[in-house]
Every structure is written in structure tokens, then in C-alpha cells.
C-alpha positions in Angstrom: -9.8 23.0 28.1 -10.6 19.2 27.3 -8.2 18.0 24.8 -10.8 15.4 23.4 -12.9 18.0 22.3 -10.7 20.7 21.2 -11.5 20.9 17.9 -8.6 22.7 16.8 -6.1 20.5 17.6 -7.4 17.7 16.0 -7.7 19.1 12.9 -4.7 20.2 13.1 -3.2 16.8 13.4 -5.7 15.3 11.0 -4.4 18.6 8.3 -0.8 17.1 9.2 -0.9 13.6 9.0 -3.6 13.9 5.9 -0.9 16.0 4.0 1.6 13.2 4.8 -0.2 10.7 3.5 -1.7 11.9 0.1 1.5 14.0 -0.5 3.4 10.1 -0.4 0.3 9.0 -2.6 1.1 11.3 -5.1 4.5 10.6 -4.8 4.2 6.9 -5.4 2.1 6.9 -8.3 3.6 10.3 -10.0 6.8 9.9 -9.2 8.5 6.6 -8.0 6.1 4.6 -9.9 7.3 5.8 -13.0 10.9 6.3 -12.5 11.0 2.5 -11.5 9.2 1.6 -15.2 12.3 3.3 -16.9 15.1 2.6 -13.9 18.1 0.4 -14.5 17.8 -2.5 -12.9 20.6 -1.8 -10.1 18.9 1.4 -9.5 15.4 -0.5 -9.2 16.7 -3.0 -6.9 18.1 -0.1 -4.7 14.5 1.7 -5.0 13.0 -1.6 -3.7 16.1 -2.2 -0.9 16.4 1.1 0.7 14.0 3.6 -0.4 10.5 2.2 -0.7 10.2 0.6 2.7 10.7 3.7 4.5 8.5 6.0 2.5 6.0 2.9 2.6 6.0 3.0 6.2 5.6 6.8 6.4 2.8 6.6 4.2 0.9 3.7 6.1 1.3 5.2 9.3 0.2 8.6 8.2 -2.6 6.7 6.5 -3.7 5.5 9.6 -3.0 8.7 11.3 -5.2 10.6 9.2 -8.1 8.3 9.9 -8.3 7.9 13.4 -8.0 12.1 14.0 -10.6 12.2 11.2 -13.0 9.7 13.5 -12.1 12.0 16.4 -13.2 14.8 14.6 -16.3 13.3 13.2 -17.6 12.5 17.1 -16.9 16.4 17.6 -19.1 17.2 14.8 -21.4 14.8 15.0 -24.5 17.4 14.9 -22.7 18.7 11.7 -22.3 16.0 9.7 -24.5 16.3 6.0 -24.3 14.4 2.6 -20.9 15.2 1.5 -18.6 15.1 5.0 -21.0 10.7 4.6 -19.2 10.4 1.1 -16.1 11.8 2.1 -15.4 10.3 5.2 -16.4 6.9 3.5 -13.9 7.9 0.5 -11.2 8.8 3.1 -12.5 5.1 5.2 -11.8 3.1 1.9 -8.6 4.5 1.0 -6.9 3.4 4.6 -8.2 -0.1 4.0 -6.4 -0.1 1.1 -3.6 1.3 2.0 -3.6 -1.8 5.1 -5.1 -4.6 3.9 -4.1 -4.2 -0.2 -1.3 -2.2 -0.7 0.8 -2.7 2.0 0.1 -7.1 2.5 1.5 -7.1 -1.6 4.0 -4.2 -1.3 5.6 -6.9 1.3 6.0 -9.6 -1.2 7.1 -7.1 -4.1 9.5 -5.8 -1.7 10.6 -9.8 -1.1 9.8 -9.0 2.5 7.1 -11.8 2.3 7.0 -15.3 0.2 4.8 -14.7 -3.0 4.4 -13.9 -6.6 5.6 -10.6 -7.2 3.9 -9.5 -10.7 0.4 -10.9 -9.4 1.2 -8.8 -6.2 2.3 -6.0 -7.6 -0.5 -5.4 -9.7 -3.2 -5.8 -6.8 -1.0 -3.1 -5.3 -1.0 -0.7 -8.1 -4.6 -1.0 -8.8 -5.2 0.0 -5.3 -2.5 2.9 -5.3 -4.3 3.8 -8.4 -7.9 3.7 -6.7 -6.7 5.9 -4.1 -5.2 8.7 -6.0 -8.8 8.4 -8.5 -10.4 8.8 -5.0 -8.1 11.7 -3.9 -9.5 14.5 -5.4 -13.9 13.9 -4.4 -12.7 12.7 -0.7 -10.5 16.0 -0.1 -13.3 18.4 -1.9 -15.6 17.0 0.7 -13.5 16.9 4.1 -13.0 21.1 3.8 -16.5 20.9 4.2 -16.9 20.3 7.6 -15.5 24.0 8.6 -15.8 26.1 4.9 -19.3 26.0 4.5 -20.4 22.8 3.7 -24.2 21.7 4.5 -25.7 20.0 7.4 -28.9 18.5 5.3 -28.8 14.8 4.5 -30.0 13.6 0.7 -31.0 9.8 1.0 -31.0 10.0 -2.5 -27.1 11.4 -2.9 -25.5 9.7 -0.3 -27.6 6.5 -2.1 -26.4 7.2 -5.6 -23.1 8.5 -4.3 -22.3 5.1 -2.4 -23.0 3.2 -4.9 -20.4 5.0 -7.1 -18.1 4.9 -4.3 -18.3 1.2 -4.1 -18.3 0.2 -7.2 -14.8 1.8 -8.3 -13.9 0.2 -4.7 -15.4 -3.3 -6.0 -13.1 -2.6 -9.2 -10.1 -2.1 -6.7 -10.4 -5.6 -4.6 -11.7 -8.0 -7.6 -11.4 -6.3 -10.7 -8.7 -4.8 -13.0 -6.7 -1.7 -14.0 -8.8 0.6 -16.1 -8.3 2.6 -18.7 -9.2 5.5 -16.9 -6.7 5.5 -14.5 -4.1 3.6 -15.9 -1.5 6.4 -16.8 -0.7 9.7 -14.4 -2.5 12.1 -17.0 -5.6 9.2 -16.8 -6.0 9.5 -13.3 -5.9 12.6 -12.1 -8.2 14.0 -15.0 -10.4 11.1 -13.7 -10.0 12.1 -10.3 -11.6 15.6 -11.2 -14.5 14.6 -13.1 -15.1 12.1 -10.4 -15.3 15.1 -8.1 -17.2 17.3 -10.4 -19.6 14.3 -11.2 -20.0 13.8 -7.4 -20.3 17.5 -6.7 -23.6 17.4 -9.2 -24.6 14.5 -7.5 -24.8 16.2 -4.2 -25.8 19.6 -5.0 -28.4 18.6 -7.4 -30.2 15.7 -5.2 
């Protein structure tokens, strides 16, 4: 058997390595983020020193890891690939950007690993942290359905209306601010299910 187009064990890698990566996601914004809001400032400093590099690296890496299986996999089924595996593999494309060229570049300077203003970077960070968990939810309802049923037809009209959604909360993350709507934990992840109910309408409906 070719291992380049053995399905099987690049999904199986793609499972792994997306697990990884969303699990640290979560973990970040449910988690570290808000212990460090209330943290002492010895224990911050610690967070910053010992802890965060190493799950930031983890969670790049898996990041990347997750992408370049799911490429692999979307050349195997290319003859497969309908409205909702477009939006979520676009989803899923948009989220390891961020996690490279946003989250990561100003992680390095709130970390003090890299000259620059910390509160400015940090914020760019967290709105792009933020983005991804919002994005989460739509772009993992859509990757399950390239093997659980999901539907080979293309709809010009819902992958039109659904990029344009797609990019405009991505627009938000590069050059705009943090909303309401995903400002808190509770904020997010309610938003992060409507956004996949609205984008489930979208797609079934079009």
C-alpha cells in the first residue's frame, strides 16, 4: 500500500495533531487566560517564564500539523470535496495563519522573547486566540464531513455568502477589535455555536 494515499493514516494523524491543537486553544483561552487575569504577579511571571512557551510551542506545531495532514487529505478526496469540507477547510486555513503570523509573532514580545509593546501585542494576540476558538466550533462541524455523510454538491451561493462571513470575522481579527461577542469564555463559545448553526442554515438551505 502507498502511504501517500492511505487515507486512513492521515486522518489519523490529522485526528491527532487536530486534537492537540484545539484542545491547547481551549486551554488558552478557558483556562490560562483567565487564571493569569486573577494570578499574583510572581505566579504570572512564572506562567509567562516557564509555562507558556512550551504549551505555545505545542500548540503552534500542532497547528501546523493539523494543516498540512488536512491538505494531504484534501488531495485524497479531491472528487469528494462539496460546500461545507470549502468553508471548513478555509475556517481550519485561517486559524493556522493566525496561530503563525498573529498569535505567535506577539506572543514573542508578551513573552519578552522579542523587543515591543506588550499591551498593544497582547491584545492583537487575544483577539486572534479569540477568533480561533469563535471559529472552532463551524470548522470542526464541517471537517467530520468528509467521511460521516457530508455532501459532494457545491452551492456557489453558500460557499459565496459563507466566505464572506468567514472573512469578515477574519477582517475583524487582523484590523479590527475585540467584540462583544466574544470577549468573555461564556461569549465565545455561545457565539461559536450560533456561528455553526447560522452556517449550517446557510449551507443546507442554499
Amino acid at each position: 500500500m502507498d502511504i501517500l494515499t492511505d487515507q486512513a493514516f492521515f486522518r489519523s494523524f490529522h485526528i491527532l495533531f487536530g486534537i492537540a491543537w484545539i484542545g491547547l486553544l481551549y486551554y488558552f483561552n478557558f483556562v490560562q487566560g483567565e487564571y493569569v487575569k486573577v494570578a499574583d504577579p510572581d505566579a504570572k511571571a512564572d506562567v509567562f517564564k516557564k509555562l507558556a512557551p512550551n504549551a505555545l510551542w505545542w500548540f503552534r506545531w500542532a497547528a501546523l500539523f493539523t494543516f498540512l495532514t488536512g491538505v494531504i487529505l484534501l488531495h485524497q478526496i479531491s472528487v469528494r470535496i462539496g460546500t461545507e469540507i470549502i468553508l471548513g477547510a478555509t475556517m481550519g486555513t485561517l486559524m493556522m495563519l493566525n496561530v503563525w503570523g498573529i498569535i505567535w509573532r506577539n506572543q514573542k514580545i508578551v513573552l519578552g522573547m522579542k523587543e515591543g509593546d506588550a499591551a498593544v501585542a497582547g491584545a492583537k494576540a487575544g483577539l486572534a486566540s479569540r477568533t480561533n476558538t469563535l471559529f472552532s466550533v463551524p470548522m470542526l462541524m464541517y471537517m467530520v464531513y468528509s467521511v460521516h455523510g457530508g455532501g459532494v454538491d457545491i452551492s456557489m451561493n453558500a460557499v459565496l455568502i459563507g466566505l464572506a462571513i468567514i472573512f469578515a470575522i477574519e477582517a475583524n481579527a487582523i484590523w479590527g477589535k475585540m467584540l462583544p461577542a466574544i470577549t468573555s469564555v461564556k461569549a465565545v463559545i455561545t457565539s461559536s455555536f450560533v456561528l455553526a448553526i447560522v452556517m449550517k442554515v446557510i449551507t443546507d438551505l442554499m
